[in-house]
N, C-alpha and C positions, 0 to 999 in steps of 0.2 A: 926511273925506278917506279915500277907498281905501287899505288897508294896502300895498297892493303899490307903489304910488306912492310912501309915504313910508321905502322900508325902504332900512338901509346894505347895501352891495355885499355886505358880509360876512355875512349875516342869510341863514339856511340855505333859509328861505324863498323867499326874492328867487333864491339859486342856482338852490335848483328848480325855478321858474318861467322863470328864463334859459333854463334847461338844457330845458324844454320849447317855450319859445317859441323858441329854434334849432334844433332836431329835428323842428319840426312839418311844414315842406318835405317832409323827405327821407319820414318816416313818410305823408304823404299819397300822395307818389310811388310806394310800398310799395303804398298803401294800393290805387291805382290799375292798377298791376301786377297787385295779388290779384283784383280785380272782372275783368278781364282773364283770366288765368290759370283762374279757377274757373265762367267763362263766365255771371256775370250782367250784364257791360258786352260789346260787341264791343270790339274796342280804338279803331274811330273812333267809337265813344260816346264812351268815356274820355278819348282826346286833343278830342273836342268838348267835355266837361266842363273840361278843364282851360283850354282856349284862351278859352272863355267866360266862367270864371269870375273874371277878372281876376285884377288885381294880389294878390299874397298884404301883407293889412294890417301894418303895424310897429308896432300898440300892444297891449300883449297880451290886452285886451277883445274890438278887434277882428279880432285873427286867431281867436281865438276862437271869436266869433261867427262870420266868416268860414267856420273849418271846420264848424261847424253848417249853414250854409246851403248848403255845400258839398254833404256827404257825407248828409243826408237826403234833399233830393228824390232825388239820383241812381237810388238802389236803396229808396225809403221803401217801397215794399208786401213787399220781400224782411227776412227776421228779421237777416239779416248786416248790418245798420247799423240802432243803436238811435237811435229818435227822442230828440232830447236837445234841440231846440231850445227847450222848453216847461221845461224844466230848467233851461237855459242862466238864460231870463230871467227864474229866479228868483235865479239866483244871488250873494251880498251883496257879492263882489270879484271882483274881474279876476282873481286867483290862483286864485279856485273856478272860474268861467269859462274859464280855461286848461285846468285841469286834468280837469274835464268834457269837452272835447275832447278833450286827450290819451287818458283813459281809452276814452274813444269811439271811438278809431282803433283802438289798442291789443283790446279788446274785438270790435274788425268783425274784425279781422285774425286772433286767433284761432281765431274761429265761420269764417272763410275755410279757417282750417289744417286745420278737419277737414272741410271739400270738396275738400282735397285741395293747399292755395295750400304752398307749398313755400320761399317767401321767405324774403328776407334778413335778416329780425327788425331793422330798424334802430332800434329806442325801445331 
């Protein structure tokens, strides 16, 4: 059984995986703003990316996964979002897999900061 599955509410773990599976929204949202802002989306790329991409998943595997398949093809030939999706499915839980994407936004959104993206640091 996945660890992240079986863990108490209290289990520092299980927090930090909360805490990034409800911040993932808002940092994507960032995240799309910065592609925006530093001119490698136009912005009706970006809202095409977002309206296309469906529903944001509710199990923390698949948002996950979700943001991988998101935020690579988008801009895959540009260095500003590392390919992770080859990462992803190696990885042995859900809580690696979360946090693989987290770091992955986090990561594109810095390598953005020094093109210049000026955002709201929301992670």
């Amino acid at each position: 059984k996945d660890p992240i599955t079986s863990m108490s509410d209290g289990d520092q773990k299980w927090i930090e995986a909360k805490r990034m599976y409800d911040k993932i929204p808002q940092l994507l949202d960032e995240w799309l703003e910065a592609v925006v802002e530093v001119r490698l989306l136009s912005r009706s790329a970006a809202n095409y990316l977002k309206e296309n991409a469906g529903p944001i998943p509710d199990t923390f595997q698949d948002r996950a996964m979700w943001v991988a398949t998101f935020i690579n093809p988008s801009i895959s030939d540009l260095k500003e979002t590392e390919e992770i999706r080859s990462i992803m499915l190696a990885a042995t839980s859900d809580f690696e897999c979360l946090k693989i994407a987290w770091l992955a936004l986090i990561v594109s959104l810095d390598d953005m900061s020094k093109l210049g993206y000026k955002g709201g640091r929301k992670y």
